[in-house]
N, C-alpha and C positions, 0 to 999 in steps of 0.2 A: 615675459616672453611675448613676443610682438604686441604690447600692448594692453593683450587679457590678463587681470589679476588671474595669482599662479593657483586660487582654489577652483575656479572654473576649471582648469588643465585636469584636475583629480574628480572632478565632475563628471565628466565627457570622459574620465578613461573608467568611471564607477559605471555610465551607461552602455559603454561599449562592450565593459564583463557581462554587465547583465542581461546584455541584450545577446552576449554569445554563449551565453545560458540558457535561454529559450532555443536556440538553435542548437546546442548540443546538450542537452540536458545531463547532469552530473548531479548538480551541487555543490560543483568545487568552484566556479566562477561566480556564483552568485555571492559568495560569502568573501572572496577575495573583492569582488564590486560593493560590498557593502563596508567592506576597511580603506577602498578610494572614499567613500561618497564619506565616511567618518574625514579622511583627513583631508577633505573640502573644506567641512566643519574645522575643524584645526586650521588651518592654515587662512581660513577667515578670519577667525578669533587670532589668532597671532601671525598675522602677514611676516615679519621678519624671521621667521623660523630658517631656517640656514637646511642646504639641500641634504647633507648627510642625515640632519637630524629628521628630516622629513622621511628621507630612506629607511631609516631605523625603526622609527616610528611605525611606517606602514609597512613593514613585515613583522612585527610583534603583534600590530591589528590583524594583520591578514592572518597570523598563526592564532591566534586570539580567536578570531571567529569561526574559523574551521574546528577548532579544538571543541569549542563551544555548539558549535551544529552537530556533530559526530558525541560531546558527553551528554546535551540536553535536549536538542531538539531531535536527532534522529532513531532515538528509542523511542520515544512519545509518539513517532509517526508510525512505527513498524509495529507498534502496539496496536492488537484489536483484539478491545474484549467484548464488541458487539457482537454475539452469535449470527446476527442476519449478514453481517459484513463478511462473519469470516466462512457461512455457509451459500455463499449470495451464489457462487458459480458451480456448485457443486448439490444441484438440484436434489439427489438421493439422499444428504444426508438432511435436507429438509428433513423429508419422509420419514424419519424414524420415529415412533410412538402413534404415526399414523394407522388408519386402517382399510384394509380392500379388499374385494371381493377377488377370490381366485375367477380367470378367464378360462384356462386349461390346469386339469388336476397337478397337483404336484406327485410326480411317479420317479422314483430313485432321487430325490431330493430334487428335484427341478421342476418347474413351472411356472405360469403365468400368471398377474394379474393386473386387473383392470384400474390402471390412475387416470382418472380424467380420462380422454378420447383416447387414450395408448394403451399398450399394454408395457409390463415391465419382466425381467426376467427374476425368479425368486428361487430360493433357494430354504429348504426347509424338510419338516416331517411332511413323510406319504398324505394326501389329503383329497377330495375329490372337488370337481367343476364347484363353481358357488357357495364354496367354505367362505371364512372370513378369517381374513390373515392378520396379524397386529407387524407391522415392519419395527423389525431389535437390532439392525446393526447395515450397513453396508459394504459392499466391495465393490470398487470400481463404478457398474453399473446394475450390479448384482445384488438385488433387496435379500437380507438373509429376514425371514420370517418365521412366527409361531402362529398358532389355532389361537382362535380366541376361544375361549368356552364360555357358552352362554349363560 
């Protein structure tokens, strides 16, 4: 077709998925641009390939690779079994096994203590100002805490 060999055609329509991947991000275009950019490859290696068979071809790729992102590669991605990863935004449950000084006594199960320059809200046994608390569990933003005993 006008002159450009027909695997450049599957080239440029491999860049054109990929690149409307970045703009709309999925996953679903990139692995369809990855079964063009394969039957570039094809269609270099066997220029007379005939257009049906070419059709054929890249929709068994295109099914192929999505089947293949979706059995192989996108459990591996949603998998985190790095603790820092999976606690990275959710600062409290850092905190657990740490330890702090109460700021304001803990009176009917509630009170304060001192993390770095803040205070935090805890929740625990009756306790007074400058106890020292061990943090065992969280809620929310809620440190549930026990006495340490010395």
């Amino acid at each position: 077709m006008w002159g450009v060999p027909l695997h450049y055609w599957w080239w440029v329509l491999a860049l054109i998925l990929i690149a409307g991947e970045v703009l709309a991000p999925g996953f679903f275009m990139l692995w369809i641009g990855v079964a063009a950019a394969v039957m570039g490859i094809v269609t270099w290696v066997l220029p007379g390939l005939g257009a049906l068979a070419q059709a054929v071809l890249f929709v068994i790729l295109g099914i192929a690779s999505c089947v293949s992102y979706w059995k192989f590669i996108r459990p591996r991605l949603a998998r985190h079994d790095d603790p820092v990863a999976r606690t990275l935004s959710r600062r409290g449950e850092q905190m657990v096994g740490q330890r702090y000084v109460l700021a304001e006594a803990i009176v009917n199960g509630r009170g304060k203590a001192r993390v770095g320059d803040g205070q935090w809200l805890v929740a625990g046994p009756d306790l007074p100002a400058g106890a020292e608390v061990e943090v065992v569990g969280v809620d929310g933003s809620l440190l549930k805490v026990r006495a340490v005993v010395p």
